[in-house]
ZATIBA-554309 format. One record per residue (C-alpha): residue number from 1; x, y, z; residue in three letters. Coordinates in steps of 0.05 Angstrom, whole numbers. Each point is the difference from the previous one (the first is absolute). Example, Ala and Ser with C-alpha at 12.3 -4.5 7.8 and 13.67 -1.06 7.14 Angstrom:
! ZATIBA-554309
{kolro:1, east:246, north:-90, up:156, zado:Ala}
{kolro:2, east:27, north:69, up:-13, zado:Ser}
! end
This chain:
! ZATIBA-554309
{kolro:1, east:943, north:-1182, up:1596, zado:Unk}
{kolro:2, east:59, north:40, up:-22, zado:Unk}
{kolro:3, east:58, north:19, up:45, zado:Unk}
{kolro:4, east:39, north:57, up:-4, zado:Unk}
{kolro:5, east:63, north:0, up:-53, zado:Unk}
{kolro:6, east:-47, north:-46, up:-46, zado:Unk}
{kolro:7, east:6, north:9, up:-77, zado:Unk}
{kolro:8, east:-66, north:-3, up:-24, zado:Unk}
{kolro:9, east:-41, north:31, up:-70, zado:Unk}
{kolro:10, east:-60, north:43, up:-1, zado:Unk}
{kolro:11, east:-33, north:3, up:-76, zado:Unk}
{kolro:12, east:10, north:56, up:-46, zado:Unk}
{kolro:13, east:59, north:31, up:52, zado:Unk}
{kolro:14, east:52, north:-57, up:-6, zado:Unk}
{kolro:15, east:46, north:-25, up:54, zado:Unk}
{kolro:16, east:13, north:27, up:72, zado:Unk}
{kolro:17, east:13, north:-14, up:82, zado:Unk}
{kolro:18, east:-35, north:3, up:61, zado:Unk}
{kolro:19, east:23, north:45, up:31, zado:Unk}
{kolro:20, east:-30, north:-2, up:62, zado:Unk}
{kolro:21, east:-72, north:-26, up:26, zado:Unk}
{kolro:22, east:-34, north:61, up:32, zado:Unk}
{kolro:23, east:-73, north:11, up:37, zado:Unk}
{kolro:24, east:-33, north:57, up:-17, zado:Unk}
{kolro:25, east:-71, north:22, up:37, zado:Unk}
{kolro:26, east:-56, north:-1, up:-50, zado:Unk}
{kolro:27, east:-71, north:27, up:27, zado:Unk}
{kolro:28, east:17, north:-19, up:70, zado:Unk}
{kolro:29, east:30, north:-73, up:-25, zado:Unk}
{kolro:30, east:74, north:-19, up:-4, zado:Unk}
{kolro:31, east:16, north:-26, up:-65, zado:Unk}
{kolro:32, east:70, north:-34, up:-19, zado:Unk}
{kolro:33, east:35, north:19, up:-66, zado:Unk}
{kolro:34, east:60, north:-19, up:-35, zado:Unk}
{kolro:35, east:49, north:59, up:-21, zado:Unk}
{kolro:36, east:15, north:-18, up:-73, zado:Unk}
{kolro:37, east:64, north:28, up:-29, zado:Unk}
{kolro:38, east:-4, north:-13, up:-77, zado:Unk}
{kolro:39, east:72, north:-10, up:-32, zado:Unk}
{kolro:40, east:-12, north:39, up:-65, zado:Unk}
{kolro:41, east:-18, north:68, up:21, zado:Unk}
{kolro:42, east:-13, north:51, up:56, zado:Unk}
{kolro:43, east:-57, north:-44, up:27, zado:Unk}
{kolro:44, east:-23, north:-23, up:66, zado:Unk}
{kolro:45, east:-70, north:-28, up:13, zado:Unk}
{kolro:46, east:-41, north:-19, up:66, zado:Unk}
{kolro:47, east:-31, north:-68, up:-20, zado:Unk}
{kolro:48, east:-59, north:-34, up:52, zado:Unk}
{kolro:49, east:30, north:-64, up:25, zado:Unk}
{kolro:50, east:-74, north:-23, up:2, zado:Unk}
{kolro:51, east:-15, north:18, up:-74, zado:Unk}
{kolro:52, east:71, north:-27, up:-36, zado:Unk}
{kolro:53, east:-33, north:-44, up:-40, zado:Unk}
{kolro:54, east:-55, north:53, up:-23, zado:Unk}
{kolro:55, east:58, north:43, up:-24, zado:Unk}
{kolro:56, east:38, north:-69, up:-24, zado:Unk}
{kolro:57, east:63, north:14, up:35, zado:Unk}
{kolro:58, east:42, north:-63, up:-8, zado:Unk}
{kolro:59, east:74, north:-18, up:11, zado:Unk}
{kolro:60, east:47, north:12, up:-53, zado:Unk}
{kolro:61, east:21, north:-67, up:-37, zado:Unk}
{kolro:62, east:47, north:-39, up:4, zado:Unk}
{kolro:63, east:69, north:-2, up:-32, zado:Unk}
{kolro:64, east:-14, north:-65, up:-37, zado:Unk}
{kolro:65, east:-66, north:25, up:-15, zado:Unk}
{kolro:66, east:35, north:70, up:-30, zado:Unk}
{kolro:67, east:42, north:-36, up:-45, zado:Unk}
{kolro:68, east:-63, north:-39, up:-22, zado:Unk}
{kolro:69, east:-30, north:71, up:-21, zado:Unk}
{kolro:70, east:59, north:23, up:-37, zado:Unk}
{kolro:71, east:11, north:-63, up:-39, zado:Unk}
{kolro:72, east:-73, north:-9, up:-18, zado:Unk}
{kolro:73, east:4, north:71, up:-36, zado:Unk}
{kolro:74, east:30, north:-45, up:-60, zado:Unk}
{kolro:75, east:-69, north:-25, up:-11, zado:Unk}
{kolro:76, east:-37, north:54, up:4, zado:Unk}
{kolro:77, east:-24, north:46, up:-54, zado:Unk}
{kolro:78, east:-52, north:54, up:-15, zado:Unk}
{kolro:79, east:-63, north:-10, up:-8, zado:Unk}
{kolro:80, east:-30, north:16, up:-67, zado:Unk}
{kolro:81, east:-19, north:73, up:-11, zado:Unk}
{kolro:82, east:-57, north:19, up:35, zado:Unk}
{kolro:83, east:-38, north:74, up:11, zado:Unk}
{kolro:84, east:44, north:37, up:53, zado:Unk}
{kolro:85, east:-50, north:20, up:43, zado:Unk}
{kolro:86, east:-23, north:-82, up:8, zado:Unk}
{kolro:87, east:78, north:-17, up:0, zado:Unk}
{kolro:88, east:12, north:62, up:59, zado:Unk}
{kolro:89, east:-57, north:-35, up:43, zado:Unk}
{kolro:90, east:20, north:-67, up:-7, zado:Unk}
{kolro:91, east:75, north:22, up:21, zado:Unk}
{kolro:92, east:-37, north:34, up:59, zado:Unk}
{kolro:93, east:-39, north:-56, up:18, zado:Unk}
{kolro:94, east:75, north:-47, up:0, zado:Unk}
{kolro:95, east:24, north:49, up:42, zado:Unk}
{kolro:96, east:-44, north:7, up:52, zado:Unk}
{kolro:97, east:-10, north:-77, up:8, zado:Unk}
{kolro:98, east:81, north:19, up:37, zado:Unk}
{kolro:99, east:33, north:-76, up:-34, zado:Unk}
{kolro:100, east:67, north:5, up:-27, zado:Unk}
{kolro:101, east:-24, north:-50, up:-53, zado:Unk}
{kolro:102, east:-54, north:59, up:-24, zado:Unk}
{kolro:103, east:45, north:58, up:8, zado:Unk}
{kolro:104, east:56, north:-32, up:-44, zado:Unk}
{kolro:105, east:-59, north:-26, up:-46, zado:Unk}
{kolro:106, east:-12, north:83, up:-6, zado:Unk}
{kolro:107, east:73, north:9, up:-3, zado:Unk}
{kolro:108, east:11, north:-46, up:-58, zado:Unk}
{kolro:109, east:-58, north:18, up:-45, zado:Unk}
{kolro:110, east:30, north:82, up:11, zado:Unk}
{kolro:111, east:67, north:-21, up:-25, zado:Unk}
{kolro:112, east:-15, north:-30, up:-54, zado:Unk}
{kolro:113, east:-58, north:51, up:-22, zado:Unk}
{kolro:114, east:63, north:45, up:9, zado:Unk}
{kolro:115, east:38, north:-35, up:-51, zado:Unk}
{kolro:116, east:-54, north:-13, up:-49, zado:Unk}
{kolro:117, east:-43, north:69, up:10, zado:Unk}
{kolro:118, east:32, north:39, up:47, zado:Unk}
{kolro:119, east:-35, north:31, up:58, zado:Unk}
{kolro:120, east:-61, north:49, up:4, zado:Unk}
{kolro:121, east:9, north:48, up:58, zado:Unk}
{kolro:122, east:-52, north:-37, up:39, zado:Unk}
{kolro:123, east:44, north:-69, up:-12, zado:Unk}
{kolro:124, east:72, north:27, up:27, zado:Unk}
{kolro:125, east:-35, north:27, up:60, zado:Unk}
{kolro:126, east:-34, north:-61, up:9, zado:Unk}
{kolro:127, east:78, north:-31, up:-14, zado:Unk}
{kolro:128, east:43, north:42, up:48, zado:Unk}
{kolro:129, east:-57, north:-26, up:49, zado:Unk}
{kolro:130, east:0, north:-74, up:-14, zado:Unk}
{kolro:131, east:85, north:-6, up:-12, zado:Unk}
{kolro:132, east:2, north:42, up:75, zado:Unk}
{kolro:133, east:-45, north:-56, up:35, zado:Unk}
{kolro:134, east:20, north:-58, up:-33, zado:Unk}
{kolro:135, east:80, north:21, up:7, zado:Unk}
{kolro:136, east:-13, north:21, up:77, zado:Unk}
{kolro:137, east:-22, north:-64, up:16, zado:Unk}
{kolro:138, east:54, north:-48, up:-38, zado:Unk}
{kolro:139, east:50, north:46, up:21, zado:Unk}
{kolro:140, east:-34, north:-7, up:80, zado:Unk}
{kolro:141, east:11, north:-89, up:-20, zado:Unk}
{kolro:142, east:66, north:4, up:-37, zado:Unk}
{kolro:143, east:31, north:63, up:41, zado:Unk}
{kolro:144, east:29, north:16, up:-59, zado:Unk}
{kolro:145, east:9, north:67, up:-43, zado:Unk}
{kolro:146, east:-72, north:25, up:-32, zado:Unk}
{kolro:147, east:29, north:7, up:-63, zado:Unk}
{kolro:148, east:32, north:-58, up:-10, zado:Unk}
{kolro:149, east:-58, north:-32, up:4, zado:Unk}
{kolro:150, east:-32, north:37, up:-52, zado:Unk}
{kolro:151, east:58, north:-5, up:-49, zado:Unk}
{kolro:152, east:-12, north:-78, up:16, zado:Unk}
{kolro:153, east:-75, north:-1, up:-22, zado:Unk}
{kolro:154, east:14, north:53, up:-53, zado:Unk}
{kolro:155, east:48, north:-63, up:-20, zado:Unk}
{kolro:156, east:-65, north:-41, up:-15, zado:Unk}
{kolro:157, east:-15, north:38, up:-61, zado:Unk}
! end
């Protein structure tokens, strides 16, 4: 169970807070929720303590564990070219699975589809999205400045 002031990472919304654990009467039954504050954003959301693992709420890493994701983004490249529409539901799919290891998997085949193709519309949205979750939550471990940690994966290329 979470407390309030965790740092924790819902899928496909990035980094946040609990900001407070709240009970709220559903038909007739009091049910507990967590008050999420996401980082990146004007977004709070009321979480079920009892159903944080169907949503795949999870704390946000660790710092060594940050610094593993940013250095591994030397290794990593795009994969080969691929229809977009199978290519947007695969990134989808990474996404929604909420690991950092998926979400900079995402990241780094963008970039470099970026360098080598540029982006469709569909890809920079789908960019913006997966740099804003994946920055939230190494910037929630390193509590340091978003943007230097993208200029430090950016680096990687």
């Amino acid at each position: 169970m979470f407390k309030v002031g965790d740092k924790i990472v819902y899928p496909m919304h990035g980094a946040g807070e609990i900001e407070a654990i709240e009970e709220r009467m559903i038909d007739e039954k009091a049910v507990k929720y967590y008050r999420v504050k996401i980082y990146s954003g004007n977004i709070t959301l009321m979480v079920p303590v009892n159903n944080t693992s169907g949503v795949q709420l999870r704390p946000v890493v660790s710092r060594t564990e940050a610094r593993r994701v940013i250095d591994g983004f030397d290794c990593m490249r795009e994969d080969p070219d691929i229809p977009w529409n199978k290519r947007y539901k695969e990134n989808v799919d990474k996404l929604k699975t909420g690991t950092v290891d998926s979400v900079a998997d995402v990241l780094s085949g963008l970039i470099q589809r970026e360098k080598n193709h540029g982006l469709s519309t569909s890809d920079r949205k789908m960019f913006i999205l997966t740099k804003s979750i994946l920055c939230s939550e190494l910037n929630a471990a390193l509590e340091t400045d978003t943007s230097e940690i993208f200029e430090e994966i950016l680096s990687k290329f």
